[in-house]
C-alpha distance (Angstrom), angle and dihedral (degrees) to the residues before:
residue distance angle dihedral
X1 . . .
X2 3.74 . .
X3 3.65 120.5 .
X4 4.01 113.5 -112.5
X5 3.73 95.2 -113.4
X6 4.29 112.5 -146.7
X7 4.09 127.0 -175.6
X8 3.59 111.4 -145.9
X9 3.81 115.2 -160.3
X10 3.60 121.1 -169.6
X11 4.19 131.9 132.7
X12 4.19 87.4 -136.7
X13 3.52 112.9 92.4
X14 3.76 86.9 -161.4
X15 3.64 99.7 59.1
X16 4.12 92.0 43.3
X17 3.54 93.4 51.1
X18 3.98 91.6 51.6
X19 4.04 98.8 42.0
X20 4.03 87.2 49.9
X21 3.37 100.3 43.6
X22 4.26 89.8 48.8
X23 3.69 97.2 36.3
X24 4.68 88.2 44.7
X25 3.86 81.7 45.1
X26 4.14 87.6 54.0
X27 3.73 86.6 47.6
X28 3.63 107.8 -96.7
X29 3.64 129.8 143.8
X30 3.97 95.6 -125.7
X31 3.88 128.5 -179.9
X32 3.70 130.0 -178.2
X33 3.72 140.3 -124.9
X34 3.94 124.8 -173.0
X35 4.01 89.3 -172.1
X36 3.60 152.0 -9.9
X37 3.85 96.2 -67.1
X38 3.52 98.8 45.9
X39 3.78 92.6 48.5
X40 4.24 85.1 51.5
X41 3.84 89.0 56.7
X42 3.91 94.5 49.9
X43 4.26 85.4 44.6
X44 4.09 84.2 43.3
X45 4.01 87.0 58.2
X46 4.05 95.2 33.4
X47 4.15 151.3 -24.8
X48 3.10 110.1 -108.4
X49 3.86 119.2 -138.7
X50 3.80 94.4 -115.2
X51 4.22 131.1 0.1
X52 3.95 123.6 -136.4
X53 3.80 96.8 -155.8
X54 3.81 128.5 -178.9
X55 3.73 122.3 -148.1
X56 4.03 103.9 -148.8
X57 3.57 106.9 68.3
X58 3.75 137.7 133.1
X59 3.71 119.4 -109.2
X60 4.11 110.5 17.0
X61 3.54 101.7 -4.6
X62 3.64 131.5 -154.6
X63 3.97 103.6 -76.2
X64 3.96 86.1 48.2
X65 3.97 88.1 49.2
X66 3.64 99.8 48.6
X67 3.71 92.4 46.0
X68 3.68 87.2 58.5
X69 3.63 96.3 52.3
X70 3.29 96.4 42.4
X71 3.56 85.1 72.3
X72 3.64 99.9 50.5
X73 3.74 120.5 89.6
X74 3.62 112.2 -104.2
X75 3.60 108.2 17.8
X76 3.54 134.9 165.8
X77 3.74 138.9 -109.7
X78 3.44 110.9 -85.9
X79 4.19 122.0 -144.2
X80 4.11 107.2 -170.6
X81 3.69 120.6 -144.1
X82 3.35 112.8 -162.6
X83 4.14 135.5 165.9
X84 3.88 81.5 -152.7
X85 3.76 96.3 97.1
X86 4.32 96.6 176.9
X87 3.60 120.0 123.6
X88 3.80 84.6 -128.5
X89 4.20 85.9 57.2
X90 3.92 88.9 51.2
X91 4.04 87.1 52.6
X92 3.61 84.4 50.6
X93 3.54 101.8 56.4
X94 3.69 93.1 38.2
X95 3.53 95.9 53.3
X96 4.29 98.9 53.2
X97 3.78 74.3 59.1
X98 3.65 105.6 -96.5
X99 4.33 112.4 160.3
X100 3.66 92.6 -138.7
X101 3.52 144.1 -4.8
X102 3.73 120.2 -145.4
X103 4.35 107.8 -173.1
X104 3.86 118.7 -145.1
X105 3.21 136.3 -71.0
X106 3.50 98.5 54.0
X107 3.65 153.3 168.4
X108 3.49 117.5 -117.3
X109 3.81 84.4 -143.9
X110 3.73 87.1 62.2
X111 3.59 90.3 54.2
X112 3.38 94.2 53.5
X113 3.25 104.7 47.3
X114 4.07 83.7 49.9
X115 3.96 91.3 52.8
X116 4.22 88.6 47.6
X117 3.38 86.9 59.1
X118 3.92 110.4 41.5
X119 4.26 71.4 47.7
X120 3.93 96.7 53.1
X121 4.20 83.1 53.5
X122 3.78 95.9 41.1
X123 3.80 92.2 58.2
X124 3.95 91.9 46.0
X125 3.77 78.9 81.9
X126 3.57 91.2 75.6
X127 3.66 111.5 104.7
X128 4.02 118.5 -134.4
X129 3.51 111.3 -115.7
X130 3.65 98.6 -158.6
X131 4.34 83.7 71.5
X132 3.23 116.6 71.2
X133 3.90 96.1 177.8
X134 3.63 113.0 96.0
X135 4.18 111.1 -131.4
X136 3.85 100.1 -136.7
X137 3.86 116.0 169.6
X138 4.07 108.8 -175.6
X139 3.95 127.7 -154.8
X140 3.54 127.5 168.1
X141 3.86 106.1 -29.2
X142 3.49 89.7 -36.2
X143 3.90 124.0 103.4
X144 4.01 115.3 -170.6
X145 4.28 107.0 -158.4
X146 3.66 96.3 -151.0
X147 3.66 89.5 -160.9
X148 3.36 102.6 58.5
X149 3.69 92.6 35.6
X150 3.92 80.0 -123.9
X151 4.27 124.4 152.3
X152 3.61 115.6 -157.8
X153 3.80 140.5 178.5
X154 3.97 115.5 -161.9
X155 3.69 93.3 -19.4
X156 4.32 87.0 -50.7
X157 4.02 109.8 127.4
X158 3.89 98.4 -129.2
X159 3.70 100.9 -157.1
X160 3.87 117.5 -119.9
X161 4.26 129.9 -168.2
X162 3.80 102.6 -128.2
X163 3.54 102.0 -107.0
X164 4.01 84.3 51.2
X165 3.47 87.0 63.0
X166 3.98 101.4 43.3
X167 4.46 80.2 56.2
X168 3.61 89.1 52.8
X169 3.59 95.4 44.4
X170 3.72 89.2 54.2
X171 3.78 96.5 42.7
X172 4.24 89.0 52.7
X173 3.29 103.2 39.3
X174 4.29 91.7 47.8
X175 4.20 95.2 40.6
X176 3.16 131.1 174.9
X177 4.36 94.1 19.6
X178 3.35 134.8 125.0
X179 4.16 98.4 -114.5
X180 4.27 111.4 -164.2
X181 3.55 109.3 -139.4
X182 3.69 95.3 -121.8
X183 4.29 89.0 57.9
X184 3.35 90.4 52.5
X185 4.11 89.8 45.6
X186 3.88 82.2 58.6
X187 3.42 95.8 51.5
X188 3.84 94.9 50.6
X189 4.29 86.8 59.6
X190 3.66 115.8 174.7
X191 4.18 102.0 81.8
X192 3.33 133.8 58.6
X193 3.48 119.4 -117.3
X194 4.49 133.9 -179.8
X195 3.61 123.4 -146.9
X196 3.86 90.8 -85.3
X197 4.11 98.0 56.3
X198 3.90 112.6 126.9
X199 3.21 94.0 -177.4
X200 3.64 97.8 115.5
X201 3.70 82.7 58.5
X202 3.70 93.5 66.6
X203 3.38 97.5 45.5
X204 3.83 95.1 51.7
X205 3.89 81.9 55.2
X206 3.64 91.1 53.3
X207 3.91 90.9 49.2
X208 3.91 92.8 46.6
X209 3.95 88.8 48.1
X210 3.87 84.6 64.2
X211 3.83 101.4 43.2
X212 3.26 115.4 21.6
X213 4.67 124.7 79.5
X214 3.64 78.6 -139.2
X215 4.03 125.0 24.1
X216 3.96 81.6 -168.0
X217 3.51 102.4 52.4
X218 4.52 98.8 32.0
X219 3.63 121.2 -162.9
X220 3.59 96.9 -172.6
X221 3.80 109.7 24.0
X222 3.92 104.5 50.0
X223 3.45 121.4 -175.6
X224 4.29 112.1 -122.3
X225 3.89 103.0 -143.3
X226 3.50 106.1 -131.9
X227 4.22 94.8 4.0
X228 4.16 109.7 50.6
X229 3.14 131.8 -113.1
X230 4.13 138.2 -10.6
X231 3.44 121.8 -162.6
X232 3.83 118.7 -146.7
X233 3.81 116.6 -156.5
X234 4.22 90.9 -168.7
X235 3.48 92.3 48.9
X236 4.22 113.2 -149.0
X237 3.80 113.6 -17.8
């Protein structure tokens, strides 16, 4: 079986060194980057499955990177490292479209289990081949191909992160309910989170950014004063 293969980009030799030699010694295929233009040669050559990507570093730095490659067909998941430990810096990360964001110090273990998951969810996009049927749920213009994990709008592919996705996936497939915010928080596993996280918050943002004529007045995903979230297949009547 082919080795999981992970980039890890970060400008401290210390914190490379230790993350590859865990993550190699977990059986990963891992290379390093010590900045933006070594991490475009290794992309140049291949995409990885999954990027380890910190946020402080000189030249572009890691907000300014993932924003680019969020653009690009095909990109990875993203897990943020950051020193920045704020809620605020979390929402930050999150919201240029990283899957996770793990703050520093710490444990490689943590990391791993982090990368697992955002892994687990990534492969979900594999269709089964013993179906033939293709799952397609339709709101609005929109049509969401649950088997290829795919979003689009008129027969356009509108390109979603994959933890944009997994939301969507949740809101379509459970319409027209009143979701809490902490359900849908254990849905989206793979973080940890305390009774204060807003995270889901951003993310729902994200989504709506990509859906809706206008994020500030949603048709589709409404927000449940007091409950979290409703998702409205026929949009506003």
């Amino acid at each position: 079986m082919e080795k999981d293969t992970v980039y890890v980009t970060d400008d401290d030799p210390g914190i490379r060194e230790l993350v590859a030699e865990y993550l190699t010694g977990q059986g990963y295929a891992v290379e390093t980057a010590e900045d933006a233009a070594s991490l475009d040669r290794l992309l140049a050559a291949r995409v990885p499955d999954l990027l380890v990507l910190d946020w402080m570093m000189p030249g572009e730095d890691g907000l300014s990177i993932a924003r680019r490659l969020r653009a690009q067909p095909g990109f990875p998941p993203i897990i943020m490292l950051s020193a920045k430990g704020e809620d605020i810096d979390r929402i930050i990360g999150l919201e240029v479209g990283a899957d996770d964001y793990l703050p520093k110090p710490f444990n490689p273990r943590e990391l791993l289990a982090r990368i697992r998951a955002v892994l687990r969810r990534q492969e979900s996009a594999v269709a089964p081949a013993v179906d033939e049927t293709i799952r397609q749920l339709h709101f609005g213009p929109f049509s969401v191909n649950l088997d290829a994990r795919m979003l689009t709008r008129e027969g356009a592919e509108i390109a979603l992160t994959t933890s944009e996705y997994d939301l969507l996936e949740i809101f379509v497939t459970h319409a027209n309910r009143a979701l809490s915010r902490d359900w849908l928080m254990d849905q989206l596993r793979g973080f940890e989170r305390d009774p204060f996280d807003r995270s889901i918050d951003v993310r729902v943002n994200r989504l709506r950014k990509k859906i809706e004529d206008d994020p500030a007045n949603p048709a589709y995903i409404r927000t449940q004063r007091g409950q979290g979230y409703l998702f409205v297949p026929q949009g506003k009547g």
